[in-house]
N, C-alpha and C positions, 0 to 999 in steps of 0.2 A: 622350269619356271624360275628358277633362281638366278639361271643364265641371261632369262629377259631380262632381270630387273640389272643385270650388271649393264646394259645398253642405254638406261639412262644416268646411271651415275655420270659416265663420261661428262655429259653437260653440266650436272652438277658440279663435279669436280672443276672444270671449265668456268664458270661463273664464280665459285667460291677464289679461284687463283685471282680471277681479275677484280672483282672486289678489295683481297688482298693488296694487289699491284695498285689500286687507288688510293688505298691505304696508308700506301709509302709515298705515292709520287705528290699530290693534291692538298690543296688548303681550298677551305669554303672562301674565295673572294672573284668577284666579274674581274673581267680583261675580256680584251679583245670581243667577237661579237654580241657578249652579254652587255656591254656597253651600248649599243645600236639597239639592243632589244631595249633592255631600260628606258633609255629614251624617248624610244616609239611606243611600250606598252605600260607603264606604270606610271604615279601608282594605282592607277584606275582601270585595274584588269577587269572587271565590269563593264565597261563599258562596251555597248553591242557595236559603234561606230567604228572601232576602230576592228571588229570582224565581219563585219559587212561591210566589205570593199570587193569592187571586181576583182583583184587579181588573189582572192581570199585563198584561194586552191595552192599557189606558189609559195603562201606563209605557214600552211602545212597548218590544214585545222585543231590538229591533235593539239598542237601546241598553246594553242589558247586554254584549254582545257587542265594540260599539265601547269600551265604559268596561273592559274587560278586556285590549283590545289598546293602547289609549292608555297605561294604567297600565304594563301590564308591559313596554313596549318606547320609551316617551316619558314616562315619568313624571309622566303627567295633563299633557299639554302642549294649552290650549283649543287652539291652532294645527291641532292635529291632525285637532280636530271642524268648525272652519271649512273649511279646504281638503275635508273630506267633504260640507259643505254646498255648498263653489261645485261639488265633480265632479256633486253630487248633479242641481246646477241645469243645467251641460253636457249631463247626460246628456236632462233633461228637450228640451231645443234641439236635441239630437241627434235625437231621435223627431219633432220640429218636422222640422226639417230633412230626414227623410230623407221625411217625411210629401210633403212639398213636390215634393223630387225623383222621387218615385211619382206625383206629381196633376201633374208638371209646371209648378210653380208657377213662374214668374220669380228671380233672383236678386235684382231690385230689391224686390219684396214680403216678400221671405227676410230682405232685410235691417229693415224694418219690421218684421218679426217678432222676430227678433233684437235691437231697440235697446228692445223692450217687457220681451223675456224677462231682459234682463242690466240693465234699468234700476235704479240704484241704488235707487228707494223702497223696495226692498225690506232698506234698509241693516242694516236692525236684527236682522233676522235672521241676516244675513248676520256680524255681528261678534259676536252670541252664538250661537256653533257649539251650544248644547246644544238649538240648532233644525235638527242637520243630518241627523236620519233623516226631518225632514219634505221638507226637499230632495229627498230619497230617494223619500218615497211620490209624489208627482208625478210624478216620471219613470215609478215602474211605473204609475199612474193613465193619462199619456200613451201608454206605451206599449201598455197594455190596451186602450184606445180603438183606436191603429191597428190593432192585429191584429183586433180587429172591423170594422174598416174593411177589412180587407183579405179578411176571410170575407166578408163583406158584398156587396163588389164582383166576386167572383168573382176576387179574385187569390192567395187562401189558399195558404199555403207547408203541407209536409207535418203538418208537427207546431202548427199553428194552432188548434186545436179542443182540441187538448189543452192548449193553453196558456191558453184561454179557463175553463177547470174550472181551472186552478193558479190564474193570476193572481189572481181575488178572493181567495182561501185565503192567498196568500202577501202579497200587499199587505194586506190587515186584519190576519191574525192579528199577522204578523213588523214591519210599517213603518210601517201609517200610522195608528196611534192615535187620537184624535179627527177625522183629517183624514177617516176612512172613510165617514162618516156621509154627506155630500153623495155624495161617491165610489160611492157603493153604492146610493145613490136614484136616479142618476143613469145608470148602468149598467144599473139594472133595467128603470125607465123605455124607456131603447134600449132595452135587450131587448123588452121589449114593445111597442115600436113597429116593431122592424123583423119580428116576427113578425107583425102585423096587415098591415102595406104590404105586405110579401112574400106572400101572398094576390092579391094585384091587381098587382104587378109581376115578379114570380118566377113562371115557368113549371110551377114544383114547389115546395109549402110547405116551409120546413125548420122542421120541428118542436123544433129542437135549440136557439133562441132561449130557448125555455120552460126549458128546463135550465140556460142560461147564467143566466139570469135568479133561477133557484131557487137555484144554488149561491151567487150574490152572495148572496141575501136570508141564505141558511145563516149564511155569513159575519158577513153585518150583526148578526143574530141573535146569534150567539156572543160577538162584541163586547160587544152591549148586557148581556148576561148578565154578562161580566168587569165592564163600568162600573156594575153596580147597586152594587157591592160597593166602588167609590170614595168617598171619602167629597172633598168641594168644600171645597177652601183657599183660600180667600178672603172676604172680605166689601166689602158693598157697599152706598151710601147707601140704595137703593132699600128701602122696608120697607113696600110694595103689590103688587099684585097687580099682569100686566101688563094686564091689561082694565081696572082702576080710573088704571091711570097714563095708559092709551090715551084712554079718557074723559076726564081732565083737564087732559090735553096733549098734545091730537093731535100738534100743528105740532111739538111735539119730537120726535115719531118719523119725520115726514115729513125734518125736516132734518138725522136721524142718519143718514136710508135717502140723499139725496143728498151730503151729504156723502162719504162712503163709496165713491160711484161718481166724485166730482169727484177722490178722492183716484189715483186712475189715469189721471187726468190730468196731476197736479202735485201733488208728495210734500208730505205737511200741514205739514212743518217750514218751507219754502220758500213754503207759501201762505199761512202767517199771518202772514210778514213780508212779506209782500205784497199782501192783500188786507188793506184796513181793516173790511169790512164783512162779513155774511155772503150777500151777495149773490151775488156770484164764488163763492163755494165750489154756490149756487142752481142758478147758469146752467150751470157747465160739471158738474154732476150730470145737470142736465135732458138735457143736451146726450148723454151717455154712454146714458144710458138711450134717445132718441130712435135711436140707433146701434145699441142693441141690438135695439130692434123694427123697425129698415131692416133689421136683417141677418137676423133671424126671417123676415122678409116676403119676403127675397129669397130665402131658401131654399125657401121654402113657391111663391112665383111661380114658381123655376126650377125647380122638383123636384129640388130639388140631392140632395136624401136620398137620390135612388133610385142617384146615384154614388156619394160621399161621406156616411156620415153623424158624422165626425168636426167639423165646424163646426160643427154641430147641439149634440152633445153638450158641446162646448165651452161654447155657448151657453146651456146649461142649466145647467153646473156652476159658470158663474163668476155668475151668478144667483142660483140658490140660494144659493151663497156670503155674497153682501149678503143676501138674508133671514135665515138662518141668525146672520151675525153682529149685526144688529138682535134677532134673539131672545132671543139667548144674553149680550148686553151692554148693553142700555139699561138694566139696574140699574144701570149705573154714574155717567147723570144728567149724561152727557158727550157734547156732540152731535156730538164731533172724534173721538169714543174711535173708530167703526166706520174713518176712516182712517188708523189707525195704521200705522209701516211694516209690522208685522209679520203683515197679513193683504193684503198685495200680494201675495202667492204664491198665495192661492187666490180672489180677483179678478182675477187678470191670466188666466187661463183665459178667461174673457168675452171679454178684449180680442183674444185669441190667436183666436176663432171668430170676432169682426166681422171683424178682416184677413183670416182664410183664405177667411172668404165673400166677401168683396170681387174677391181677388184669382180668386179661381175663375169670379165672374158677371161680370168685369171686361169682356173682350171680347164676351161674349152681352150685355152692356145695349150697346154702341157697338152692334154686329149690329141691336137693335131700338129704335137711337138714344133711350134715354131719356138723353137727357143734365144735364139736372136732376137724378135718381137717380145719376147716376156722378160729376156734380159735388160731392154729397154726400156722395156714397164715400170722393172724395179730398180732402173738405175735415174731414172724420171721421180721415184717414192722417194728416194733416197736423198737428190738433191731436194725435195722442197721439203724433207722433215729437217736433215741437217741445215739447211739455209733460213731458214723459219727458226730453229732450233735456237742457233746462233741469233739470231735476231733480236727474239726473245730474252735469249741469256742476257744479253747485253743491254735492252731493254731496261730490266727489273734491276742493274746493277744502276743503271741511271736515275731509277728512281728518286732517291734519295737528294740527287741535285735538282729534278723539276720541283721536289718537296719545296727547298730552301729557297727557291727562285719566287715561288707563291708565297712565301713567306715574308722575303720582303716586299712583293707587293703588298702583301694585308697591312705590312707594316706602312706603307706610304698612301694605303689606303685612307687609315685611320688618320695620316695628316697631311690629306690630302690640299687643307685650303691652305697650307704656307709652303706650296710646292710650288713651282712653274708649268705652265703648259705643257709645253717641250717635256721634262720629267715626266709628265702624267701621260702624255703620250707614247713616251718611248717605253715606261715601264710598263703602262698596259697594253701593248702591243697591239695600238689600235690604230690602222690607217694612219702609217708613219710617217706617209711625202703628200697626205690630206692635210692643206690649210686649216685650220679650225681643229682640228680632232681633239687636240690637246683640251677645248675648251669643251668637247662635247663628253671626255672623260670627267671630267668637273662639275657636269652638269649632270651626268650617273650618280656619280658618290654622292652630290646633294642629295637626290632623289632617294635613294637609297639611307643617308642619313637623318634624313626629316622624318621618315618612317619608320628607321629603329631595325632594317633589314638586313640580310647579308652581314658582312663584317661588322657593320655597326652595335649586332643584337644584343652584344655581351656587353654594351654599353650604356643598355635601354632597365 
């Protein structure tokens, strides 16, 4: 009994470090997308107009709800929306964690699981809170997957089936705004694989896959219906097709797609002061992807699916992930862009199914002693806790300079009307080679100072 209860400290622990790490690095002041939001929603968060719009599902419902309790009880305080994004990530480690304690997984493997899922690359998300209902959708993502796992296995709790019809409904419509898209391919996908296996390993077909399957696709569907109605802010070098760009330069999509994978190795801020070349970022891409298709294989060798099929889908979601961001971003002519910290969150899913598979065929490959396969295993653990590790380290040593960086923004916050445009834009790092931006930062801190909010409060 006492051993369970060590399976959730991990998260614990996990949450209290990154709280800690915001501690040091953050000052309560908007920049960058808190400026567009300001703009667009205050100070009349009230108002039903501005969330009843077609494409309401892409602005991520949850959010109106968090910007409603932050205003009227914190006074637009970001601190508020960060600490929603580290519970958001807890929780997500918590459905790891209790996943582990249900499969029996080790405490030493929990903890490789653990120093992936709290690894700093994900900093930048992390210190702009207005990413924290994507926190949010991953946990119910994770958590949807286990309760499939656990219909799956035959360990279904009463109200499990019922939760399998809610969850897609509630994750697309209410949390996870763009994030749905893999989420929900990937879910269908399951579904229709364990309705075909279940055939040939299941004693009685359960037809009810096909439903689970259908109400995601529902979902999906509804979504894509809200985002036709988006209109795309942004622009980007690219002014080709991406088959004309594919034709012209192949090797720049091959080394956006590894890079991307290297970046979960070793955070891209820390690897381009350390790598002179684009070699390393090559090798340990190659190296990530080689882990991916050992852990495929090892599922598929052990019939791991017919226990678990949460590694599985892990393994599909944090995959797609890199295509998906290769698709949706090589307009921007950046072959670093797909490592950015702020898509660790839905790459690290990959990394989270190579461990669980590992840890699960761990003693069945010693049973059929391939030990070159297990040495691999553990030479695959080793680089992402040390690469991670490092990450981290160096991370939390930086702190203290993202600290002073936010500090003198609050400080030009506060004077802000006898700054220049230009100032105001380049310090709040808001749409830098946008015309206007500078006046649309001027036009936040107004908003924000008439109301006595944010930086202003100690002034009210």
């Amino acid at each position: 009994m006492k051993k369970k209860y060590l399976y959730y400290l991990f998260p614990l622990a996990g949450v209290i470090f990154c709280l800690w790490y915001l501690h040091l690095a953050v000052v309560d002041v908007v920049y960058s997308d808190y400026i567009r939001l300001v703009n667009s929603y205050l100070p009349d968060v009230w108002n039903l107009d501005k969330f009843f719009v077609p494409d309401v599902l892409t602005r991520v419902p949850a959010n109106y709800l968090g910007r409603i309790i932050n205003v009227e009880l914190f006074g637009y305080n970001l601190n508020f929306d960060r600490i929603l994004g580290v519970i958001g990530l807890g929780l997500s480690a918590l459905v790891i964690a209790r996943f582990c304690l249900r499969k029996r997984i080790g405490l030493g493997w929990l903890a490789i699981l653990m120093i992936v899922m709290f690894s700093l690359n994900k900093w930048e998300m992390l210190i702009n809170g207005s990413g924290w209902p994507h926190f949010m959708a991953f946990a119910g993502f994770y958590y949807h997957y286990h309760v499939m796992d656990r219909v799956w296995a035959g360990q279904e709790r009463n109200y499990d089936r019922k939760l399998l019809i809610f969850l897609p409904l509630f994750n697309v419509i209410f949390i996870a705004g763009p994030y749905c898209a893999i989420y929900s391919v990937t879910v269908i996908l399951a579904s229709g694989f364990l309705f075909f296996i279940g055939k040939s390993c299941r004693k009685k077909e359960d037809n009810r896959w096909l439903i689970y399957a259908g109400v995601m696709l529902a979902a999906l569907l509804l979504y894509m219906v809200s985002n036709s109605f988006a209109v795309e802010d942004h622009a980007a070098p690219a002014d080709t097709t991406l088959l004309q760009q594919l034709m012209d330069t192949p090797g720049y999509f091959i080394r956006f797609l590894l890079t991307s994978f290297s970046s979960m190795v070793i955070g891209i801020e820390r690897a381009l002061l350390v790598f002179s070349t684009n070699l390393p970022f090559m090798v340990l891409g190659g190296l990530v992807i080689v882990a991916y298709i050992l852990a495929l294989w090892l599922n598929w060798h052990y019939r791991l699916y017919k226990e678990t099929i949460v590694p599985l889908i892990l393994l599909i979601s944090g995959g797609l992930n890199h295509v998906l961001v290769l698709l949706s971003r090589w307009i921007f002519l950046q072959e670093n862009y797909g490592a950015s910290s702020r898509y660790a969150l839905q790459f690290q899913a990959g990394i989270l199914g190579i461990i669980i598979t590992f840890a699960l065929v761990w003693k069945k490959m010693k049973k059929d002693k391939v030990y070159v396969i297990r040495g691999a295993a553990a030479a695959v653990c080793i680089m992402f806790v040390i690469g991670n590790g490092y990450t981290t380290y160096h991370e939390w040593l930086k702190a203290p300079d993202r600290k002073a960086s936010f500090e003198s923004m609050r400080e030009m916050a506060l004077d802000f009307e006898n700054r220049t445009d230009d100032e105001l834009r380049g310090k709040f790092e808001y749409r830098m080679s946008t015309p206007g931006s500078g006046a649309a930062v001027r036009k936040a801190l107004t908003i924000l100072k008439e109301n006595g909010w944010n930086v202003f409060r100690e002034e009210n």
